[in-house]
N, C-alpha and C positions, 0 to 999 in steps of 0.2 A: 499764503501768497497765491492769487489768483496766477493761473496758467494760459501764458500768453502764448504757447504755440502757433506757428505761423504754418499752413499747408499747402504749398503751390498749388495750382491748380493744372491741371491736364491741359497741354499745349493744342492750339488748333493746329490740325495741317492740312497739307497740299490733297487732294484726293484725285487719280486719274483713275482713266478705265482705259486698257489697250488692248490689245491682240496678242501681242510678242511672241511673232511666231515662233523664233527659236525653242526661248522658255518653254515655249507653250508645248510644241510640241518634244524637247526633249522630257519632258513630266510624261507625258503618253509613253514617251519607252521607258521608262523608271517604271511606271505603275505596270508592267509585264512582269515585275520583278516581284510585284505587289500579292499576285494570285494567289499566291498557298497563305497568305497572313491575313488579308483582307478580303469580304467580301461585298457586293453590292457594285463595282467598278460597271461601265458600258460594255457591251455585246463585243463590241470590236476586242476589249482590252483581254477579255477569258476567250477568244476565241484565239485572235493571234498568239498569244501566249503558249496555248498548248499546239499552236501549228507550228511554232521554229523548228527549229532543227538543233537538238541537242547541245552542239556546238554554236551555234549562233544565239543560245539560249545563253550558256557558260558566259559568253564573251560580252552579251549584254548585260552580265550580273557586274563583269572585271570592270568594264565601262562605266555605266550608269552606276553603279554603288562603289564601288574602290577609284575609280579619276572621276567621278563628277566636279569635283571640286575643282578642277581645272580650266572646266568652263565658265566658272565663275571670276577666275585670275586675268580674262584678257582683256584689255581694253575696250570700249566699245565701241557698234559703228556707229556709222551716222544713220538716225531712224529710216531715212530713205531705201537703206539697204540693211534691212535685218530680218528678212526671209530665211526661213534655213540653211538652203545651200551657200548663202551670202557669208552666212557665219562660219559656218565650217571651214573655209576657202579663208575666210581670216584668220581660224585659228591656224591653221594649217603653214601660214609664214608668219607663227610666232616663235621666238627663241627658246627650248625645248627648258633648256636647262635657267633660264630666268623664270618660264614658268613653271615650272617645278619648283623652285624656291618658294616663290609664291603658293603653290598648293597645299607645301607641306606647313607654312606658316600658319597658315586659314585653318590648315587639318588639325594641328597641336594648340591651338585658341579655343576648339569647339569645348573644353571641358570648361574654359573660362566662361564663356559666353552662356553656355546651356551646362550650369552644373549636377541639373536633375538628371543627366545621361552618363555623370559621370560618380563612380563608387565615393564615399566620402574617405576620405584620408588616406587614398588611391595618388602615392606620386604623380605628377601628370610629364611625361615623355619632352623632351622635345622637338625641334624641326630635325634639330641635327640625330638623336637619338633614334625616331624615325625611320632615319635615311640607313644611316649605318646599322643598324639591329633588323633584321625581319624577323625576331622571337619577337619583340619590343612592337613593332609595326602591327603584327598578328595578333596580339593580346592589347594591343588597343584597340583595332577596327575589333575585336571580339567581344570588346566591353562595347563601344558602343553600338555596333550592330548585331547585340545576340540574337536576332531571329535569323538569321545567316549564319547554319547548323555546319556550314562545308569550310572549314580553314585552308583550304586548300585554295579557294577563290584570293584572298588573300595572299597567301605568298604566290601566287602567280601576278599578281599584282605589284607586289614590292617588287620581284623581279625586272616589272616594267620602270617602276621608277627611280630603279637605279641607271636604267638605260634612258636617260633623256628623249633621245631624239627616236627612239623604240616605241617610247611611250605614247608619243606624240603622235607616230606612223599608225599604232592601232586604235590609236581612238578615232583620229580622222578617217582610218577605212571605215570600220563597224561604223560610225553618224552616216555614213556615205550608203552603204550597204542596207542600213535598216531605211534609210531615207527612200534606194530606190527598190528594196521588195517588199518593203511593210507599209512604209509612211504617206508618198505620195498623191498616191489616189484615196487615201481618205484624208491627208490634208485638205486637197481641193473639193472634199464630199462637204468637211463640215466646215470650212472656214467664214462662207456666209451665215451658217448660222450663228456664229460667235460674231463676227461682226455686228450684226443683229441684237446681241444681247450688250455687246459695248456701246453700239447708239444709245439704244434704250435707258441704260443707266446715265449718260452723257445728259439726258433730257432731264437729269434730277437735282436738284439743289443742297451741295451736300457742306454748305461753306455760312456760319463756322461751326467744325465739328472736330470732336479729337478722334484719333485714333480707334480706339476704340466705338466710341458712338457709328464711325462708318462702317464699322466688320459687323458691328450687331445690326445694321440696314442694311446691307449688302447679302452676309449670310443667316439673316433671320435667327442667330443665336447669340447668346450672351457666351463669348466668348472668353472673359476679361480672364479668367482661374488659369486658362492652358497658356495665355501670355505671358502671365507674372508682369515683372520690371521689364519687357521687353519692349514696351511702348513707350518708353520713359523718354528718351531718346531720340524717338521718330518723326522727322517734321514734313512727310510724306509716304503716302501710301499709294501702291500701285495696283490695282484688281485687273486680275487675269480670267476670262472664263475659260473654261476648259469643255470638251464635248466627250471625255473621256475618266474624267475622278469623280461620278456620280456626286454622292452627299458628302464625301469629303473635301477639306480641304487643306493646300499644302503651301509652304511661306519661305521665303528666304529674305535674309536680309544682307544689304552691302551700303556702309557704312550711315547713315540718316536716312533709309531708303527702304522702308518693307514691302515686297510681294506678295499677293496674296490669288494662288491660285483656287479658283470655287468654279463647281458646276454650272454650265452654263447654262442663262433662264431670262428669261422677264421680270424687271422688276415689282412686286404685288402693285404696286398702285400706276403700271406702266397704261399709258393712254392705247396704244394698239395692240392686236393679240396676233399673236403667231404660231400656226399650226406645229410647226417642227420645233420650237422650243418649248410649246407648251405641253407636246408629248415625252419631249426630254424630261420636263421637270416632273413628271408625270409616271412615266418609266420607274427614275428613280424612286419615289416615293413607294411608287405599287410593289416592286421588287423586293423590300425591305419585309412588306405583307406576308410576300409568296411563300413563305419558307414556315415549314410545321413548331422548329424550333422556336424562329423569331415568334411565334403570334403566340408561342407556349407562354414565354418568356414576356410575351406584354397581357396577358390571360389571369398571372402570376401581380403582376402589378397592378392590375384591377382589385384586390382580394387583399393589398397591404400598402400601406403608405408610404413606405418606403423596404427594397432589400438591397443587402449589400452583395457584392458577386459573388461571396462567399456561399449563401444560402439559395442565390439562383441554382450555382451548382452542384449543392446539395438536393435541391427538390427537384433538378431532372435528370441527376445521376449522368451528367455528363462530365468531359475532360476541360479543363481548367482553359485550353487553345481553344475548344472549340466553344465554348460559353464565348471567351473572349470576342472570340470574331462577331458572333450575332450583336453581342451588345455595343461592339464598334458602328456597327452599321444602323442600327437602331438610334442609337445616340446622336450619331452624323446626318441622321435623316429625321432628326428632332421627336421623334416620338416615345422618348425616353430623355429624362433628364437627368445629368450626373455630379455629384459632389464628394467630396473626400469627405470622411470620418477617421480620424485622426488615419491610419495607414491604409484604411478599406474605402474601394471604392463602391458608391450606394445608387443606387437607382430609382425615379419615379416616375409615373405614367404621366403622360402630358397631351393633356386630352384635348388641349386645343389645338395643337396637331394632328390630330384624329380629325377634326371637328373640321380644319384645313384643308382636309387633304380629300372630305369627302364635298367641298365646297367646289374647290379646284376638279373636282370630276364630273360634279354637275355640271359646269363650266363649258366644260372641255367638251362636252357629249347635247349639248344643249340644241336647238336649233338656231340659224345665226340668220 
């Protein structure tokens, strides 16, 4: 019997380009959290990071990584007013303990939703379990945030949200506090430049396209392996540029609706050029260069077709974290391409980003 299989086909969607300031900039204080894991981030993000102050350091981990999820539970505003301090000032007369129910719901879902983060046949908690247990609380943010070596952050965390309206009083100080001695003035530094690079992409025609199709035009890589089924679902996409997550990029989704946060640039076939984003896009790329390791590491793949991380880290006798980081950053900034082999992740040189990137610097250095 002939095999009638039927295969839908990948839905078109909505595609915008925004600003969102919030978003935008609460990712900038996330990615401070980011330093000791990843490398390649902007000047601003390895510098402020190790300028905190101990304490304001801790409390942007309790924040940004143990209640982020909170800022995702409020309502939203009206676009006219969703500048930083605008949101804060909303979340701030929300009902502490409505939204904490909401938080913890969102929290005990994540294994449903992404269950590559979560152990296989690993009970999964729930809101209420959570709430009541901080052993239970601990050993789940510990599974899924095992690069957060400090348990301690955590149950100072559940602490908070047992205390509703507690919780609520320190998250809105710290947004308020990193807003006026970190944030500010380099808000207002790079926000025309992002602007600048959401016009540019506004000038492009990206209709009809799925999901997919626009991440692999937007961030220049074949994305489709790190999503899985998670586009299945999506009948919009929102791109955020960022002047602060160099070559990576980072995503959230809320209900039919993906975010897609990527470093902010010019589109390749954009009709005007811009000094200050083409040296962003430029930075990043060269940065990735600058490091004895990284260029070990892409020297290595000149010489084999493919290697797996296992054998990178055997042939330079490095620590399994610290391998990791270069070929995060390598990967992210396309000059290496990656695939699974059944458990191991593999590596190959990708020379047309070599070949890109010394394009993009004749470019840039050219006379105009």
């Amino acid at each position: 019997m002939v095999d009638r299989s039927y295969i839908l086909g990948a839905r078109v969607v909505a595609i915008e380009f925004t600003i969102e300031p919030f978003y935008n900039a609460l990712g900038s204080l996330q990615l401070l959290n980011e330093v000791e894991t990843l490398s390649g981030f902007s000047e601003w993000v390895t510098q402020t990071a190790a300028a905190l102050p101990p304490a304001l350091r801790r409390m942007n981990f309790i924040v940004l990584d143990g209640l982020d999820l909170l800022f995702f539970c409020v309502p939203p505003l009206d676009p006219k007013h969703r500048e930083f301090m605008d949101f804060v000032n909303h979340l701030s007369r929300q009902d502490p303990v409505a939204l904490r129910a909401r938080m913890l719901e969102n929290l005990a879902s994540i294994p449903l939703q992404y269950p590559q983060k979560w152990l296989q046949g690993q009970p999964i908690p729930t809101a209420e379990q959570l709430l009541c247990s901080q052993d239970a609380y601990v050993a789940f943010m510990h599974t899924l945030v095992p690069a957060q070596p400090d348990l301690s952050i955590w149950q100072e965390t559940h602490r908070l949200i047992a205390d509703p309206p507690a919780m609520l009083d320190v998250a809105v100080t710290h947004l308020k506090t990193m807003w006026e001695q970190v944030l500010a003035a380099e808000w207002a530094r790079v926000q025309p430049m992002l602007q600048e690079s959401v016009d540019a992409f506004k000038k492009l025609d990206f209709a009809p396209m799925t999901a997919a199709e626009a991440i692999r035009r937007v961030t220049e890589r074949d994305l489709s392996a790190k999503f899985g089924t998670e586009l299945a679902d999506v009948e919009r996409v929102v791109f955020i540029p960022s002047a602060h997550i160099g070559p990576y990029i980072s995503k959230y989704k809320q209900s039919d609706t993906l975010y897609i946060v990527f470093g902010a640039r010019l589109p390749r076939d954009a009709q005007t050029r811009s000094s200050a984003l083409s040296r962003s896009d430029l930075l990043i790329r060269l940065n990735a260069l600058a490091d004895d390791t990284r260029l070990r590491i892409l020297e290595l793949l000149t010489q084999h077709e493919e290697l797996c991380a296992q054998d990178i880290i055997e042939r330079l006798g490095l620590s399994q974290s610290t391998v990791s980081r270069h070929l995060s950053q390598l990967a992210a900034t396309g000059y290496i391409t990656e695939r699974r082999r059944e458990v191991a992740k593999c590596y190959s040189l990708n020379t047309d980003r070599v070949v890109d990137t010394l394009r993009a610097l004749t470019d840039f250095l050219s006379r105009r």
